[in-house]
N, C-alpha and C positions, 0 to 999 in steps of 0.2 A: 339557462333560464332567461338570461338579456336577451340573446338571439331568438328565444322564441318572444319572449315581446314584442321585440324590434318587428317581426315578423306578425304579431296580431295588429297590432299600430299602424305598418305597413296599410294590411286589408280594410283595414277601417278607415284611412283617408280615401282607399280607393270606393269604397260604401258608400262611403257619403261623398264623393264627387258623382258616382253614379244615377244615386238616389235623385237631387234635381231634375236629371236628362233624362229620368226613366216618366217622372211624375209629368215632367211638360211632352213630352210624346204619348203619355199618358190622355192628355188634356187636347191634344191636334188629333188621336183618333177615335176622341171622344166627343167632338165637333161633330154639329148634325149637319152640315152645309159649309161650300168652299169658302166662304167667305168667313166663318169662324174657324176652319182649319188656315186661312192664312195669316190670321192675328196669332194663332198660335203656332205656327210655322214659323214666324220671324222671330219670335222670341226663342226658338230652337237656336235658326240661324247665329243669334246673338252671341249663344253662349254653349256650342258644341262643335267639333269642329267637323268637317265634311267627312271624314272615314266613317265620324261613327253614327254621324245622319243618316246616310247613304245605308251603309250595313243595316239600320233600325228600319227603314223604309224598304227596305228589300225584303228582311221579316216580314213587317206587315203588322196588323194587329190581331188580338187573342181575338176568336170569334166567339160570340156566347152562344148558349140555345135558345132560338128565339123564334118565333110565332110559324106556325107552320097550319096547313092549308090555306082556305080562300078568303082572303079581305082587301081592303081598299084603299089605297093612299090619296089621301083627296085634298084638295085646295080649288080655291077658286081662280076659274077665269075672268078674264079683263070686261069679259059679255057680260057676267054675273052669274053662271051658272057655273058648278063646281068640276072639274075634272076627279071622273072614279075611275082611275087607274085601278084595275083589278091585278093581285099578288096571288097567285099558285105554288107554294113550296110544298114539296112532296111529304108525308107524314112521316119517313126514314130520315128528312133531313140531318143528315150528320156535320157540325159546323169544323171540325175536322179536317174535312177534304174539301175542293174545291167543287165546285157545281158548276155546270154551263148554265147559261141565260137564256131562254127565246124570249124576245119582244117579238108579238102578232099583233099586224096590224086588223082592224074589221073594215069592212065594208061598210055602203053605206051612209059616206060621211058627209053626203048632201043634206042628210036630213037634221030636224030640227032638234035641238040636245034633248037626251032621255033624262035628265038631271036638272032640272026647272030649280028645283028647292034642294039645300043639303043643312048637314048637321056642320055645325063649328068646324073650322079648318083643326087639323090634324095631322100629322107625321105620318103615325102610322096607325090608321083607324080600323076597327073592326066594324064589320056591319055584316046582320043576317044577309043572305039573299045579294050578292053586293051583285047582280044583275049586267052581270057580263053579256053577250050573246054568246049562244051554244059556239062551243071549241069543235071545229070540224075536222079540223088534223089534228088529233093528240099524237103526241108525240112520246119519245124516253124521257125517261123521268131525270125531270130538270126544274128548275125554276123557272116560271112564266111571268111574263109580267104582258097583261092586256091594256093596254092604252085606251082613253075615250073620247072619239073623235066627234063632230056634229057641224053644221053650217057655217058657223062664225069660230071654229076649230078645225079646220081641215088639215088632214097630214103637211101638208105645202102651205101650212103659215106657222111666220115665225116662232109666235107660242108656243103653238103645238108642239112645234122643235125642242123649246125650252122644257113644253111639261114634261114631255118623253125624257130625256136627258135628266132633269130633276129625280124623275121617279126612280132612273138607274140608278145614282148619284144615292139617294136613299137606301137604297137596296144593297150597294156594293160595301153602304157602310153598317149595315148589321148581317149580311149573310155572307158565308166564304167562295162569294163568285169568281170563276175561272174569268180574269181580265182575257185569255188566249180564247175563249167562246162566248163571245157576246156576239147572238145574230140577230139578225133582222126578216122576219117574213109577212105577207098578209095576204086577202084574200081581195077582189076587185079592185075597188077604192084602196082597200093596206095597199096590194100589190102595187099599182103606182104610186103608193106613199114613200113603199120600198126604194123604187126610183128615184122620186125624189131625196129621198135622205139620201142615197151613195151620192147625187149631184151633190150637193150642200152639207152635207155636216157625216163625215168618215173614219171619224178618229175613234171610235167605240167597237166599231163593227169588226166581225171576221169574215162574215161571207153574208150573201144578201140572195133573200128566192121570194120573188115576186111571182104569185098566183094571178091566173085572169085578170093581172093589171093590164097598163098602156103608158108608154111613152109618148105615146098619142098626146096625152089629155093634159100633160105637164108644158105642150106647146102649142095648147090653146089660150091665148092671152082672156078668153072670158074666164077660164079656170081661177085666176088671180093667184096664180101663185106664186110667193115671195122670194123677190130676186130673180136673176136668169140664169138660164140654164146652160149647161155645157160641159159637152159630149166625151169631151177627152179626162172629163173627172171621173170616167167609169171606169179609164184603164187599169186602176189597181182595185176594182173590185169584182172579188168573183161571185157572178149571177149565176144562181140557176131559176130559168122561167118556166113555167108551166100556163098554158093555153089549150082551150077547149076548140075542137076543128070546125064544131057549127057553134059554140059560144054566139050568142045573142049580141055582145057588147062588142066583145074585144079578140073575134074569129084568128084564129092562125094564118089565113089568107091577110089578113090586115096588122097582123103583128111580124113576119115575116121579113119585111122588108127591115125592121126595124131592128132586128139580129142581123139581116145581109151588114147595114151600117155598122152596128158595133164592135162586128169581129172584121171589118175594113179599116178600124181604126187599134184592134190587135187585143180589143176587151176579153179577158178570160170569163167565157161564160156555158155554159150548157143549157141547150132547147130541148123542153121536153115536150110536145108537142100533144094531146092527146085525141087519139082517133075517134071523132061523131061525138065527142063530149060537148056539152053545153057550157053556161057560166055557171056552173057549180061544182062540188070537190068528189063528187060518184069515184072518179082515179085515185083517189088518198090511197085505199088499202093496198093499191099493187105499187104504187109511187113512192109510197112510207121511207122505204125500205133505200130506195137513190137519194132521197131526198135528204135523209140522215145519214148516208154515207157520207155524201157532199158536203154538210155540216162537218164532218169529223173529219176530214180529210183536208179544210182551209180551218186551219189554227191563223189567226192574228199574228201575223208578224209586228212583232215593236216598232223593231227599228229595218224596216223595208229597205235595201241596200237603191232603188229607184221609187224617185216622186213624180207625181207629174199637178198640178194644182192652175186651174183656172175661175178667177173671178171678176166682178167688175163692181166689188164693194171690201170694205177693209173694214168695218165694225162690225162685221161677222161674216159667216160660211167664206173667211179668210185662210183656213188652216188644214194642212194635211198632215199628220201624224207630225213631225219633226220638222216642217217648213211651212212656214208662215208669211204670207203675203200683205207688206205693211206700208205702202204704197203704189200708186199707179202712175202712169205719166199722164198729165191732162194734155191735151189738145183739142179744143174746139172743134175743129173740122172733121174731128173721125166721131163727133157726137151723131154719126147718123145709122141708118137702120144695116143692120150685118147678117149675113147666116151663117149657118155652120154643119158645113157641109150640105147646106140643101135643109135642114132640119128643124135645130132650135134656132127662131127669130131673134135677133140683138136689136134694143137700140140706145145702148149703153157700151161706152169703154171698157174693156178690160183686159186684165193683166195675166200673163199667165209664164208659169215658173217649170221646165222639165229639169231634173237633178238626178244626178248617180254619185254613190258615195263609193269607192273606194278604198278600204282602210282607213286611212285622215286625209284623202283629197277630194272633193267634192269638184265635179265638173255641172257646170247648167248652161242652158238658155233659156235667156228672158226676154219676151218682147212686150212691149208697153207698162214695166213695170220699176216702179223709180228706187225701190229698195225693199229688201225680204229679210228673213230672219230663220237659221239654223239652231236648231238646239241639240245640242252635243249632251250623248250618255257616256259615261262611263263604261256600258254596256255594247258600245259601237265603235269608239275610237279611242286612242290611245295619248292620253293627255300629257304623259313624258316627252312625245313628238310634236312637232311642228304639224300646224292643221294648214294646209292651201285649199284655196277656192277659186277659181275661172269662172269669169261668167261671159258668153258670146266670147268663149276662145281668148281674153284675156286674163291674166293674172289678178284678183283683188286682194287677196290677201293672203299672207304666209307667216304664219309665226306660232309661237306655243299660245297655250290658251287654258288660265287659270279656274281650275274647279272654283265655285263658288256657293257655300250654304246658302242666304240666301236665296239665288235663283231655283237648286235643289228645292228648298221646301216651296217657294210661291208655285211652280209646275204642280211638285205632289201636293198641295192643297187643292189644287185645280181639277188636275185631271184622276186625281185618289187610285192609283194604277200601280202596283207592285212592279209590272214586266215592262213602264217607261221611264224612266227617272233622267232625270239632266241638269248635268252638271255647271255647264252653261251656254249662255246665248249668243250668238256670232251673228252680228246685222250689218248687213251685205251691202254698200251703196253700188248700185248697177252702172257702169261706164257709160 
């Protein structure tokens, strides 16, 4: 009888040591946004230790049943007209399993917003009629999230980045979305929205198919689109493009060259070209079918064993999955106009990082870049060992490298990601 007390007494200090650590991860995945999952994140950090952070953030959270068919997440832009990101969850949704993501971009985005007026900002709003335009690739049933883009919102400005991202960010925290299938597609205008977003912000995506877009139009300086551009940020993402032979806008004779470029520069991409097609989707029903294979066939990699990241700003579109670009070298005299490769126009510095991991060595080259930043998983390397880093063929660093709650939760506040998690951060001063 003492032995079996001894033993209920036992369970019950471990109950109630549990209990706290369950209610505050309770409380971090019940934050509607990063910013309050990282108040509660640090309070995790405070008083749990890394194994069992780690293990909890690996689970994930319980999904509930939560709203399914078409409504709108909406908030306002900086312009004053509201952003109606339009939500597609299939009426089977099972919160259970995981579900892939399309984000489609629409066409069109010169014009002036369809959303003059809206109701109260809102999370996650219902509204009749939430007036998307018609879906012209429907696709397997997945979860869609339709973005709304307009003149003072175009794909290639920074907001627009922001709302897109938000809306996921939303999404990822009440539906059981597959973190390995978040894509990116669109149609004209989406299509080189698509573009744009692998140049500048990649951390979300698995594979990217831009429709009768243009590379073209991203290196029109009237275009205005935020930050510049550059070419070697496509290498880790795989495209597949679709163009129309007589398209009006954006012909195969004039997108052409612009696939010669990208696969001279070794980008994984697939042209699908379509014969006497115009700038419209006529090709879906026989394309459907490649187009979702290619989907399913580029899962997201986490943790990509090669980076390659160029920018020439560091308070954003600084970051490529697990390396982060956190200074630049200044120098006056290179402030002047550059190309790249004949292509996109510079006339800004920047910095650019190529990396290969190795078990726990990391080799790079940097040129123009004053110092960068690794973020180590658990899921990549082996924190019993010694981590080394060379940068330009020298040695910077060798030694072990201590997990830390902490940096663990501020990343998963941030990036809300089951299949990334990191343990910590290694910032790099370049020789």
């Amino acid at each position: 009888m003492r032995a079996l007390i001894g033993v209920i007494t036992a369970l019950s200090v471990v109950a109630g040591a549990q209990a706290p650590a369950d209610s505050r991860f309770d409380a971090f995945f019940a934050a509607e946004g990063p910013a309050d999952a990282a108040a509660a994140g640090q309070r995790i950090a405070d008083s749990v230790d890394f194994e069992t952070a780690y293990a909890r953030l690996k689970k994930g959270r319980v999904y509930l049943d939560e709203k399914r068919g078409e409504y709108s997440l909406r908030w306002r832009s900086q312009t004053g007209p509201f952003f109606n990101n339009v939500v597609d969850v299939p009426a089977d949704y099972d919160p259970a399993k995981k579900w892939m993501l399309r984000v489609q971009l629409h066409g069109g985005v010169g014009r002036p917003s369809p959303n003059p007026t809206a109701t109260p900002q809102g999370t996650l709003r219902a509204l009749a009629g939430a007036g998307r335009p018609p879906n012209r690739i429907e696709g397997e049933k997945q979860i869609y999230l339709h973005p709304s883009g307009w003149m003072q919102a175009q794909w290639w400005d920074e907001e627009q980045v922001d709302n897109i991202l938000r809306a996921i960010d939303v999404l990822k925290r009440k539906y059981n979305i597959d973190e390995t299938f978040i894509y990116l597609t669109g149609i004209s205008d989406g299509g080189t929205g698509v573009y744009y977003l692998a140049l500048e912000e990649p951390n979300v995506w698995s594979s990217y198919l831009p429709l009768n877009g243009s590379l073209g139009v991203l290196r029109n300086p009237q275009n205005g689109a935020d930050g510049e551009m550059h070419g070697n940020n496509l290498i880790n993402a795989p495209l597949y493009v679709v163009n129309g032979e007589n398209d009006q806008l954006y012909p195969v004779a004039q997108v052409e060259p612009h696939i010669t470029w990208l696969k001279k520069m070794g980008v994984n991409l697939v042209f699908r070209p379509q014969a006497g097609a115009g700038h419209n989707t006529a090709w879906w029903p026989t394309e459907r079918e490649p187009f979702e294979r290619f989907v399913r066939d580029h899962p997201r990699p986490a943790h990509p064993a090669a980076l390659s990241w160029e920018t020439e700003r560091v308070d954003r579109f600084n970051r490529n999955r697990w390396l982060i670009i956190d200074e630049l070298r200044a120098d006056a005299s290179r402030q002047t106009e550059l190309t790249d490769l004949g292509f996109f126009r510079h006339t800004k510095r920047s910095g650019r990082v190529d990396i290969r991991r190795n078990g726990n060595t990391f080799d790079s080259l940097a040129r123009d870049v004053t110092s960068f930043t690794i973020l180590l998983s658990p899921d990549a390397i082996d924190f019993s060992k010694p981590v080394t880093v060379t940068v330009n063929g020298k040695q910077v660093f060798s030694g072990t490298v201590k997990r830390d709650a902490r940096t663990l939760m501020r990343w998963a506040a941030r990036d809300h990601d089951r299949t990334a998690l990191y343990g910590a951060e290694l910032r790099i001063a370049v020789p």
